[in-house]
C-alpha positions, 0 to 999 in steps of 0.5 A: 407064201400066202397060198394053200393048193397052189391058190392064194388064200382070199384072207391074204391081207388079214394074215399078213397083218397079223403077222409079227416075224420082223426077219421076215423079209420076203412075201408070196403070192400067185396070180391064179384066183387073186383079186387084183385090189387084194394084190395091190393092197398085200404088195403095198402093206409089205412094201411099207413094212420095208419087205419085197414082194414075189409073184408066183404065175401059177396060170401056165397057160400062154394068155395066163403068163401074158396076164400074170406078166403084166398083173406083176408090173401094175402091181410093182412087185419086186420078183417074178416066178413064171414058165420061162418065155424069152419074152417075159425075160424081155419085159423085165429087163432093165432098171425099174422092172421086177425081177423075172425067175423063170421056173427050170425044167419041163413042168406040168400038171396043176398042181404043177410037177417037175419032170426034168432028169438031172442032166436035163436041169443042169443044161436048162441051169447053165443055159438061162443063167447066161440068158439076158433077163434072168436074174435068178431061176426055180426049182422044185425037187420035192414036186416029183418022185423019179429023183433024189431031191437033193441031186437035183439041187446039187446038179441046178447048184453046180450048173447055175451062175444065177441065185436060185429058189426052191419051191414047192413042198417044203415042210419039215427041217430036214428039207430046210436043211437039205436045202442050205447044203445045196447053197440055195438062195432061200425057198417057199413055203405056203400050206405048211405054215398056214395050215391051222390060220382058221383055228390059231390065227397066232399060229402063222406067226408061231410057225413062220418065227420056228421057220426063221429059226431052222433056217438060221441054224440051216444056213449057219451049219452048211 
């Protein structure tokens, strides 16, 4: 995820480009201080290098997701992480459309923290995955400190019928490892992997293929 304190980080475009990881399939983005023209330029760059693209609406406010939503089909993206709004379910129904991955839990704060229980998740899980629009949910275990991390996912695990993502504050192979087991869809990792661009800009490119290969060796063991 090209993003660093929940912000895309303005020199997207260029670590993209100078990125070599040929496995990675997926880029991220979010909407919050992202110059439109900047945007189309990474979702187009990604699109020709044959990857999909994410758009993270990190504005949660009510104007900011009805931007953020239409930010998401100027630019053609091809999924959509937001706060869940039936509306925006709606929107990104149908062929053509991105697809639309509501966030599951109560979330607040900037950055964003989750402050759903267990029980709380799994009836969220079980209730969007039935709901028309949702092709997928997210989950962010490691943005609060009430619960086991790995409950969590276990509980949103059992209860959706949907793929789910793990967002926020992955850093290390025991997380990546943890999240396997879980049968996560795949997760997100922003700051962690761009943190030394500025001094090493290889360093991405290091980080992301050492990425790629615990997450192989994750997925292979669970």
């Amino acid at each position: 995820m090209l993003t660093e304190k929940d912000r895309t980080i303005p020199d997207a475009v260029d670590v993209y480009e100078k990125l070599s990881v040929d496995e990675l399939r997926i880029i991220a983005f979010k909407d919050v201080d992202t110059d439109p023209h900047m945007a189309r330029d990474l979702t187009e760059a990604a699109h020709a290098d044959g990857r999909s693209v994410l758009l993270e609406l990190a504005d949660t406010s009510e104007a900011g997701q009805e931007r953020g939503c239409q930010l998401a089909l100027d630019l053609g993206v091809d999924r959509v992480v937001g706060t869940w709004r039936p509306s925006a379910a709606e929107a990104f129904a149908g062929s053509g459309k991105p697809e639309y991955w509501p966030f599951v839990g109560s979330m607040s704060g900037n950055p964003l923290v989750l402050d759903s229980s267990p029980d709380e998740l799994a009836a969220e899980a079980e209730r969007l995955s039935a709901t028309h629009g949702v092709a997928g949910l997210v989950l962010m275990p490691y943005r609060q400190n009430s619960y086991d991390p790995v409950l969590l996912m276990e509980r949103t695990a059992a209860a959706a019928t949907v793929p789910f993502l793990i967002a926020g504050g992955v850093r290390d192979a025991a997380q990546i490892t943890d999240i396997a087991a879980a049968g996560a869809w795949g997760f997100t990792m922003g700051g962690a992997a761009l943190a030394d661009r500025h001094d090493d800009p290889v360093s991405v490119t290091k980080r992301v293929s050492e990425i790629m290969r615990i997450s192989r060796q994750a997925s292979d063991a669970s």
